[in-house]
Every structure is written in C-alpha cells, then in structure tokens.
N, C-alpha and C positions, 0 to 999 in steps of 0.2 A: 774618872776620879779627879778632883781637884782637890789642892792643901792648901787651908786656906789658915792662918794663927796656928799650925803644926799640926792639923786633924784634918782626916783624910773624911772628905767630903763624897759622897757616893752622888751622881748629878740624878741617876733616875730615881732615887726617892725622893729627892728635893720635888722634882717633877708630879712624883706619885703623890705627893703631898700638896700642891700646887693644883692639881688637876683633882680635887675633891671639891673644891670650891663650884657652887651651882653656875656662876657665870664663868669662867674655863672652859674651854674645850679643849684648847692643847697648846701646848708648851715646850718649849727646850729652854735648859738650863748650861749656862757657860761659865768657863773660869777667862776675867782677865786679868791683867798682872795690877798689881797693887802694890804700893812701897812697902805699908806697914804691915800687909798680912800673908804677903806673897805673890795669891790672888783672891781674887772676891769674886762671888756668883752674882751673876747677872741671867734674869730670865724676862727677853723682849717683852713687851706686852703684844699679843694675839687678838681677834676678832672672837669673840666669847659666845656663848651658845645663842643669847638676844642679839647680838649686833650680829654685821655685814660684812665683810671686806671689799671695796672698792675702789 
C-alpha cells in the first residue's frame, strides 16, 4: 500500500488495472517519496506482449 495526497493507494489494482492494456504483459507498481504528496506511484516501463527484452 502506498499514501500518496492522504489516500491509501492499493499498488495491485493500480497493476490490475495497468495490465488490462493489450500491449502490457506485466508490471510492478512502486511508491517513491515525493515532497508534495508523500509518495508517488511509479510503474517501470516493461517489455509488452509485441516487444522483446534484450
């Protein structure tokens, strides 16, 4: 769970909701710290169902 402007951020539906997208295949979602909001989600960008990893 992450707080991010005082609401408690759940990171696997951000995920669940992230990974509906056709080009996604998988993701992790993070809190890092932020001034103004505590912390902010950040989710890497991944190698998507079309692309490769290399």
């Amino acid at each position: 769970m992450i707080i991010t402007c005082g609401v408690n951020v759940f990171t696997a539906e951000v995920e669940a909701t992230i990974v509906t997208r056709p080009d996604v295949l998988e993701c992790a979602v993070v809190g890092v710290p932020d001034d103004k909001r505590g912390e902010a989600l950040r989710a890497p960008r991944w190698a998507g169902r079309d692309r490769s990893v290399g």
